[in-house]
C-alpha positions as CSV (number, residue, x, y, z in Angstrom):
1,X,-26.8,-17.9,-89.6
2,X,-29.7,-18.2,-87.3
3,X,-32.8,-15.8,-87.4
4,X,-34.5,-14.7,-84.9
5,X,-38.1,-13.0,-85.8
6,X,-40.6,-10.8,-83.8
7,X,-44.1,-12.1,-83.3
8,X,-45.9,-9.6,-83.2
9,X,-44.0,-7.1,-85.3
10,X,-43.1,-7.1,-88.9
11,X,-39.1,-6.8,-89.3
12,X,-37.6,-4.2,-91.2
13,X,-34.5,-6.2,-92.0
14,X,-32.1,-7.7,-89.8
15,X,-28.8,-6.4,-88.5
16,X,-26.1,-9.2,-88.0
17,X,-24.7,-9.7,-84.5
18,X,-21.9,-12.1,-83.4
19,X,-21.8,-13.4,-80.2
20,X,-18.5,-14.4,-78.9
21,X,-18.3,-17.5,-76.7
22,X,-15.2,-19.1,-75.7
23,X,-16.6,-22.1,-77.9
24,X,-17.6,-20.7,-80.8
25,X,-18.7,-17.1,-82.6
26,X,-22.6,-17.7,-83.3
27,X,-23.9,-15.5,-86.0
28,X,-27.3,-13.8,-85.5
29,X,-29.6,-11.7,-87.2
30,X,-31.7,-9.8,-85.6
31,X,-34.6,-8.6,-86.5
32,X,-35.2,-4.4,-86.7
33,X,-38.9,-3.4,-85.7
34,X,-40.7,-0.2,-86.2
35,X,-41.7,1.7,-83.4
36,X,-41.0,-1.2,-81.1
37,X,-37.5,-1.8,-79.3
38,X,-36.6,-5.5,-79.4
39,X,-34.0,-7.4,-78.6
40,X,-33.8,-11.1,-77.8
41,X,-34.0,-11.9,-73.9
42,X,-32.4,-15.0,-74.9
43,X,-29.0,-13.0,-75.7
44,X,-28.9,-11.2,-72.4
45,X,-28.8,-14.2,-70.7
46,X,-25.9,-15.7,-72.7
47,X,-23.4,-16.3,-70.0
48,X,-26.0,-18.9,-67.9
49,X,-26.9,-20.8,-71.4
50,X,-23.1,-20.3,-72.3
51,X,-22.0,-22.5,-68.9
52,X,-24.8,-24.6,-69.2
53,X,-24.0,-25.6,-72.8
54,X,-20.1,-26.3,-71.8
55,X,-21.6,-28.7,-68.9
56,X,-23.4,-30.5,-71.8
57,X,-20.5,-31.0,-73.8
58,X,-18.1,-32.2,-71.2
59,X,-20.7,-34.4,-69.6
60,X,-21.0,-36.0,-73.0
61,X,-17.0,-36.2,-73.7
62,X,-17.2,-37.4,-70.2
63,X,-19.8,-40.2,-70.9
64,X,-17.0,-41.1,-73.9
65,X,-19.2,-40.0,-76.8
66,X,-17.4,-39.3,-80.2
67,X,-16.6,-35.8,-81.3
68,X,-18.2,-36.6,-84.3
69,X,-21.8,-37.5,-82.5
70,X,-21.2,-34.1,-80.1
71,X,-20.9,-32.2,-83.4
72,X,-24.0,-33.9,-84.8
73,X,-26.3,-32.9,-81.6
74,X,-24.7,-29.4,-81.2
75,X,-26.0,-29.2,-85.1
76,X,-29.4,-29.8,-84.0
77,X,-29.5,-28.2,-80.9
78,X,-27.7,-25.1,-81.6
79,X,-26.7,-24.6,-85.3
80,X,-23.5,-24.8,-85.1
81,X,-20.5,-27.5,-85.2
82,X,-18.4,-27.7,-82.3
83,X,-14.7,-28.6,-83.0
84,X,-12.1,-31.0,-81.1
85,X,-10.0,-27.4,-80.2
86,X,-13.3,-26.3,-78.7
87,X,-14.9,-29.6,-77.0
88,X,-11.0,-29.9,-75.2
89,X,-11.2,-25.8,-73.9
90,X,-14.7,-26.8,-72.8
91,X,-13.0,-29.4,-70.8
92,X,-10.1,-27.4,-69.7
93,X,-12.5,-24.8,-68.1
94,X,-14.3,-27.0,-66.4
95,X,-11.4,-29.0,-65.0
96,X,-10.5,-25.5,-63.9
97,X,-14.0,-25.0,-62.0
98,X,-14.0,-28.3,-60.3
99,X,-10.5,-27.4,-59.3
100,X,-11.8,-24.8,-57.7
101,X,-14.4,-25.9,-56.1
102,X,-12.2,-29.0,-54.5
103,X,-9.8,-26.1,-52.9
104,X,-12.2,-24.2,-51.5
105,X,-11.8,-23.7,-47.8
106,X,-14.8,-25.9,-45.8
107,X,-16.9,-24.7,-43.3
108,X,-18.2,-26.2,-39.8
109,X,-19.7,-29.8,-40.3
110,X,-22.0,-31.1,-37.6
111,X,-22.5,-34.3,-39.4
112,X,-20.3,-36.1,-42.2
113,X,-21.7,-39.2,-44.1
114,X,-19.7,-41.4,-46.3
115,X,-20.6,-43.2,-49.1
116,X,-19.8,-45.0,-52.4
117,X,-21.5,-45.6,-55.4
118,X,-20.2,-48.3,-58.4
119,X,-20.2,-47.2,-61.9
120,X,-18.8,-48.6,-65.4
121,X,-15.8,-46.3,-66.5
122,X,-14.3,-46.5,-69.9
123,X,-10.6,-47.4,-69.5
124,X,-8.0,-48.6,-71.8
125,X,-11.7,-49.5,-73.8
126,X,-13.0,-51.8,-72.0
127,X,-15.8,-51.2,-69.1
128,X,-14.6,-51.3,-65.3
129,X,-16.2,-50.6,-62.3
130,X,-15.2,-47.9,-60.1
131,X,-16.2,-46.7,-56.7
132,X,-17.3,-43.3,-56.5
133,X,-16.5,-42.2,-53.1
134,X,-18.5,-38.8,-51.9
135,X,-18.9,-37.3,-48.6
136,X,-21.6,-34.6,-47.5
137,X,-21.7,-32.5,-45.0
138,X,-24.9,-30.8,-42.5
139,X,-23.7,-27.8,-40.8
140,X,-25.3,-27.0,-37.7
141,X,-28.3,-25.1,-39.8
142,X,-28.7,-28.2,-40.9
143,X,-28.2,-27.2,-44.4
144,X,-26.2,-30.0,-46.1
145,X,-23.6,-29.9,-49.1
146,X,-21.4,-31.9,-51.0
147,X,-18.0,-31.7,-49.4
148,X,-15.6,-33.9,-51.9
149,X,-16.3,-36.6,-54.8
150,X,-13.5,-39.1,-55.7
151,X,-13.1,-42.4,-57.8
152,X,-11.2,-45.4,-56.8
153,X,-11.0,-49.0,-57.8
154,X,-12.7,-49.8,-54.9
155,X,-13.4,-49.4,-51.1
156,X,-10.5,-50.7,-49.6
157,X,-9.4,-48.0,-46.2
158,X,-6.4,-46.8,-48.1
159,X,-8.7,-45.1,-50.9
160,X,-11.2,-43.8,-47.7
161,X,-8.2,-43.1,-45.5
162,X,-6.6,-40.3,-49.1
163,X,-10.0,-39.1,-49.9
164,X,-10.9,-38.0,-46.4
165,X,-7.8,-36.4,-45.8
166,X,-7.5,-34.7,-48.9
Protein backbone atom coordinates (compact mmCIF):
# COMPACT_ATOMS: atom_id res chain seq x y z
CA UNK A 1 0.00 0.00 0.00
CA UNK A 2 1.57 3.29 -0.93
CA UNK A 3 0.81 6.58 0.87
CA UNK A 4 0.52 9.57 -0.30
CA UNK A 5 0.60 12.71 2.31
CA UNK A 6 -0.22 16.42 2.06
CA UNK A 7 2.46 18.99 2.73
CA UNK A 8 1.06 21.37 3.97
CA UNK A 9 -1.96 19.93 5.61
CA UNK A 10 -2.30 17.44 8.43
CA UNK A 11 -4.32 14.23 7.23
CA UNK A 12 -7.33 13.23 8.86
CA UNK A 13 -6.97 9.56 7.84
CA UNK A 14 -6.65 8.12 4.61
CA UNK A 15 -9.39 6.57 2.35
CA UNK A 16 -8.11 3.61 0.28
CA UNK A 17 -8.38 3.92 -3.57
CA UNK A 18 -7.50 1.30 -6.23
CA UNK A 19 -6.47 2.21 -9.35
CA UNK A 20 -7.08 -0.25 -12.10
CA UNK A 21 -4.42 -0.56 -14.77
CA UNK A 22 -4.44 -3.21 -17.39
CA UNK A 23 -1.09 -4.31 -15.48
CA UNK A 24 -1.81 -4.30 -12.20
CA UNK A 25 -4.45 -2.85 -9.31
CA UNK A 26 -2.19 -0.25 -7.30
CA UNK A 27 -3.51 0.29 -3.84
CA UNK A 28 -3.53 3.93 -2.51
CA UNK A 29 -4.33 5.75 0.41
CA UNK A 30 -5.11 8.88 0.28
CA UNK A 31 -4.82 11.25 2.46
CA UNK A 32 -8.35 13.32 3.89
CA UNK A 33 -7.60 17.12 4.68
CA UNK A 34 -9.60 19.53 6.61
CA UNK A 35 -10.95 22.40 4.99
CA UNK A 36 -8.70 21.82 2.00
CA UNK A 37 -9.72 19.56 -1.17
CA UNK A 38 -6.85 17.39 -2.28
CA UNK A 39 -6.40 14.94 -4.49
CA UNK A 40 -3.14 13.66 -6.10
CA UNK A 41 -2.42 15.35 -9.61
CA UNK A 42 -0.39 12.48 -10.13
CA UNK A 43 -3.66 10.20 -10.35
CA UNK A 44 -5.34 12.30 -12.91
CA UNK A 45 -2.72 11.87 -15.12
CA UNK A 46 -2.71 8.07 -14.86
CA UNK A 47 -3.34 7.11 -18.40
CA UNK A 48 0.06 9.12 -19.83
CA UNK A 49 2.22 7.42 -16.75
CA UNK A 50 0.17 4.16 -17.38
CA UNK A 51 1.49 4.06 -21.33
CA UNK A 52 4.66 5.26 -20.41
CA UNK A 53 5.23 2.57 -17.76
CA UNK A 54 4.11 -0.30 -20.48
CA UNK A 55 6.92 1.27 -22.92
CA UNK A 56 9.32 0.70 -20.06
CA UNK A 57 8.57 -2.76 -19.60
CA UNK A 58 8.52 -3.91 -23.09
CA UNK A 59 11.61 -1.93 -23.99
CA UNK A 60 13.22 -3.95 -21.17
CA UNK A 61 11.65 -7.53 -22.26
CA UNK A 62 12.73 -6.23 -25.51
CA UNK A 63 16.39 -5.59 -24.47
CA UNK A 64 16.01 -9.50 -23.14
CA UNK A 65 16.05 -8.68 -19.44
CA UNK A 66 14.68 -11.42 -17.06
CA UNK A 67 11.25 -11.21 -15.64
CA UNK A 68 12.73 -11.63 -12.52
CA UNK A 69 15.12 -8.25 -12.77
CA UNK A 70 11.73 -6.33 -14.36
CA UNK A 71 9.94 -7.38 -11.17
CA UNK A 72 12.97 -6.18 -9.07
CA UNK A 73 13.03 -2.52 -10.78
CA UNK A 74 9.18 -2.27 -10.91
CA UNK A 75 9.60 -2.92 -6.92
CA UNK A 76 11.74 0.06 -6.59
CA UNK A 77 10.24 2.15 -8.98
CA UNK A 78 6.67 1.70 -8.37
CA UNK A 79 5.84 -0.63 -5.36
CA UNK A 80 4.54 -3.24 -6.92
CA UNK A 81 5.63 -6.64 -8.70
CA UNK A 82 4.84 -7.12 -12.12
CA UNK A 83 4.02 -10.70 -13.20
CA UNK A 84 4.95 -12.82 -16.57
CA UNK A 85 0.78 -12.62 -17.36
CA UNK A 86 1.24 -8.96 -17.11
CA UNK A 87 4.88 -8.15 -18.65
CA UNK A 88 3.32 -10.48 -21.94
CA UNK A 89 -0.27 -8.14 -22.03
CA UNK A 90 2.18 -5.24 -21.91
CA UNK A 91 3.68 -6.65 -24.90
CA UNK A 92 0.53 -7.71 -26.63
CA UNK A 93 -0.74 -4.01 -26.49
CA UNK A 94 2.03 -2.68 -27.68
CA UNK A 95 2.46 -5.09 -30.60
CA UNK A 96 -1.07 -3.95 -31.20
CA UNK A 97 0.01 -0.07 -31.31
CA UNK A 98 2.94 -0.54 -33.51
CA UNK A 99 0.52 -2.58 -35.62
CA UNK A 100 -1.25 0.28 -35.94
CA UNK A 101 0.90 2.65 -36.59
CA UNK A 102 2.62 0.42 -39.53
CA UNK A 103 -1.08 0.40 -41.25
CA UNK A 104 -1.68 3.66 -41.11
CA UNK A 105 -2.41 5.32 -44.45
CA UNK A 106 0.87 7.80 -45.47
CA UNK A 107 0.67 11.08 -46.60
CA UNK A 108 2.58 13.13 -49.46
CA UNK A 109 6.46 12.73 -49.26
CA UNK A 110 8.57 15.31 -51.02
CA UNK A 111 11.74 13.59 -49.87
CA UNK A 112 12.39 9.84 -48.76
CA UNK A 113 15.76 8.87 -47.23
CA UNK A 114 16.86 5.36 -46.51
CA UNK A 115 18.94 4.09 -44.08
CA UNK A 116 20.32 1.17 -41.92
CA UNK A 117 21.69 0.91 -38.70
CA UNK A 118 23.60 -2.53 -37.23
CA UNK A 119 22.61 -3.70 -33.85
CA UNK A 120 23.34 -7.03 -31.66
CA UNK A 121 19.95 -9.01 -31.41
CA UNK A 122 19.56 -11.91 -29.06
CA UNK A 123 18.64 -14.97 -31.13
CA UNK A 124 18.59 -18.56 -30.37
CA UNK A 125 21.12 -17.00 -27.30
CA UNK A 126 23.74 -15.98 -28.93
CA UNK A 127 24.32 -12.16 -30.20
CA UNK A 128 23.89 -11.38 -34.04
CA UNK A 129 23.87 -8.45 -35.95
CA UNK A 130 20.99 -7.09 -37.67
CA UNK A 131 20.31 -4.28 -40.02
CA UNK A 132 17.76 -2.04 -38.91
CA UNK A 133 16.34 -0.64 -42.06
CA UNK A 134 14.20 2.84 -41.54
CA UNK A 135 12.94 5.32 -43.92
CA UNK A 136 11.66 8.96 -43.19
CA UNK A 137 9.86 11.03 -44.83
CA UNK A 138 9.74 15.41 -45.41
CA UNK A 139 6.44 16.42 -46.72
CA UNK A 140 6.35 19.42 -48.59
CA UNK A 141 6.04 21.62 -45.15
CA UNK A 142 9.10 20.18 -44.63
CA UNK A 143 8.00 18.55 -41.58
CA UNK A 144 9.62 15.05 -41.49
CA UNK A 145 8.43 11.71 -39.91
CA UNK A 146 9.28 8.26 -39.60
CA UNK A 147 7.49 6.34 -42.31
CA UNK A 148 8.52 2.47 -41.61
CA UNK A 149 11.25 0.61 -39.34
CA UNK A 150 12.27 -3.00 -40.27
CA UNK A 151 15.03 -5.60 -39.34
CA UNK A 152 16.87 -7.79 -41.64
CA UNK A 153 20.00 -9.84 -41.67
CA UNK A 154 21.41 -7.48 -43.70
CA UNK A 155 21.29 -4.96 -46.71
CA UNK A 156 21.10 -7.12 -49.47
CA UNK A 157 18.23 -5.32 -52.31
CA UNK A 158 15.82 -8.18 -51.61
CA UNK A 159 15.34 -6.93 -47.85
CA UNK A 160 15.28 -2.98 -49.30
CA UNK A 161 13.21 -4.07 -52.30
CA UNK A 162 10.12 -5.87 -49.21
CA UNK A 163 10.59 -3.10 -46.83
CA UNK A 164 9.96 -0.32 -49.31
CA UNK A 165 7.09 -1.88 -50.67
CA UNK A 166 5.51 -2.94 -47.71
Amino acid sequence: MIALTSVTNTPNGFKPKTINTSLDSIPLLIPQTRGVDFYPSALEKGLRGERALKIAIAEMYVQGVSIRKVTAVMEKMCGFNVTSSQLSRAVKELNAEVAAWRQRPLQEITYLILDAKYEKVRHDGSLISYAVLSAVGIAPSGHRTVLGVSVSLREAEIHWRDFVAS
